[in-house]
Steps between C-alpha positions, in 0.01 A plus 500: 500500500750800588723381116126547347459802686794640426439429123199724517672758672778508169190518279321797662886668563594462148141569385560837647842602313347352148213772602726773572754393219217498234394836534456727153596149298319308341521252714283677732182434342561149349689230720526769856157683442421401898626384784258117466603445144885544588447313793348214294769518252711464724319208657519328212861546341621456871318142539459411141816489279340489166372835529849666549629475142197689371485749795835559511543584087193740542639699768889507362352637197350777676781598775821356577489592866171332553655211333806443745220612767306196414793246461634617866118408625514153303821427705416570788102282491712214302720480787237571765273174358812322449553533903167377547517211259826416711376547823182279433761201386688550766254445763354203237823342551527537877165389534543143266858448705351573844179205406727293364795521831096467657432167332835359588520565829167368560589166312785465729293552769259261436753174400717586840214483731352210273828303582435542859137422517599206310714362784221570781229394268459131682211421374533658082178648547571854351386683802729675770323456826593748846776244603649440205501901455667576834755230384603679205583839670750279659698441211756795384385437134155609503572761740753666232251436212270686705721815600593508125133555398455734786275317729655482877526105653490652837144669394372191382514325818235748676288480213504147547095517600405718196684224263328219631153564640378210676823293433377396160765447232566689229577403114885632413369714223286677726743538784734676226277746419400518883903564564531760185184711688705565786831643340586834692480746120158360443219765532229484751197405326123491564512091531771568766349706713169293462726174571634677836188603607373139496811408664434751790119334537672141533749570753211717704261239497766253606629720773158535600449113496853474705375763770163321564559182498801545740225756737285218484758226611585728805153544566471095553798432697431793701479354842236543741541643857404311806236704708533521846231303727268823655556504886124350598549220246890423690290466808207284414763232317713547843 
């Protein structure tokens, strides 16, 4: 945006000096008769090469200093666009290199935690369940695959719960993408903060559960007191 708008500043500068330049020549009342039509000539032979030849040859033939006037604007858009052109391939190619550096680091992710899971995977059922997932933060290959893609081993043991709701197991493909959600440059989304705030509802309600059923163990084994015999009563057993 600021190489486009600093295109149509040139055009409306140079517009200007073709207005003042053209004055008592013929050229004022043909190609530089107002300030729109020199702006859209200029418009045009600035983003649209074919029109220079003709342009140019009508306005050398009417004044040489308009002429070298117009060839010093020509440079100067040409090389303006040609910055832009550059610039938008430049981030192009930072953009393919940065997915593709992406894509590789992701597959390397994947087949060095794969080997792991492979070895703790007794039972070559394809699922990773909450032992077999605290086992593999003990081994200093996953953890290093998964400081490489930015996701913190020591973080992963507190969020041990939110992984593995009701000890269930998980399929590997879905515990990759679980793993890739919680790199530290991702962006807080509107899943995430929907996903925490189910989170804080199941550890209230099990707190909750915790607090009353321990209130209503020490309600039970609360023991009684003995009550002292009234003084008549003492004297009737005596």
């Amino acid at each position: 945006l600021t190489t486009l708008a600093l295109v149509f500043i040139l055009i409306y500068v140079f517009a200007i000096v073709f207005r003042y330049w053209s004055v008592g020549t013929p050229l004022e009342k043909g190609t530089f008769k107002d300030m729109p039509s020199t702006m859209k000539m200029l418009l045009l032979s600035g983003t649209v090469p074919d029109q220079t030849e003709i342009i140019s040859e009508e306005i050398g033939s009417r004044s040489a200093g308009a002429a070298v006037i117009y060839f010093i604007f020509l440079l100067i858009v040409f090389l303006t666009v040609l910055n832009l052109l550059v610039g938008i391939l430049t981030n192009v190619v930072v953009v393919v290199t940065d997915v593709e550096s992406e894509v590789r680091t992701l597959g390397r992710f994947r087949g060095q935690l794969a080997k792991v899971i492979a070895m703790l995977d007794k039972n070559d059922d394809l699922r990773i369940s909450r032992t077999e997932f605290q086992s593999l933060l003990m081994y200093p290959e996953a953890c290093a695959a998964l400081q490489k893609v930015g996701v913190d081993p020591i973080g992963l043991v507190d969020l041990t719960e939110f992984l593995f709701e009701g000890d269930r197991p998980m399929d590997i493909e879905v515990f990759f993408d679980q793993l890739l959600q919680l790199r530290g440059n991702n962006k807080a989304t509107v899943k995430d903060i929907v996903s925490m705030r189910r989170l804080l509802v199941l550890e209230t309600q099990r707190m909750e559960a915790r607090l009353t059923s321990r209130l209503t163990g020490a309600k039970i084994s609360e023991p009684r007191l003995a009550r002292a015999p009234c003084a008549p009563c003492a004297e009737h057993s005596a």
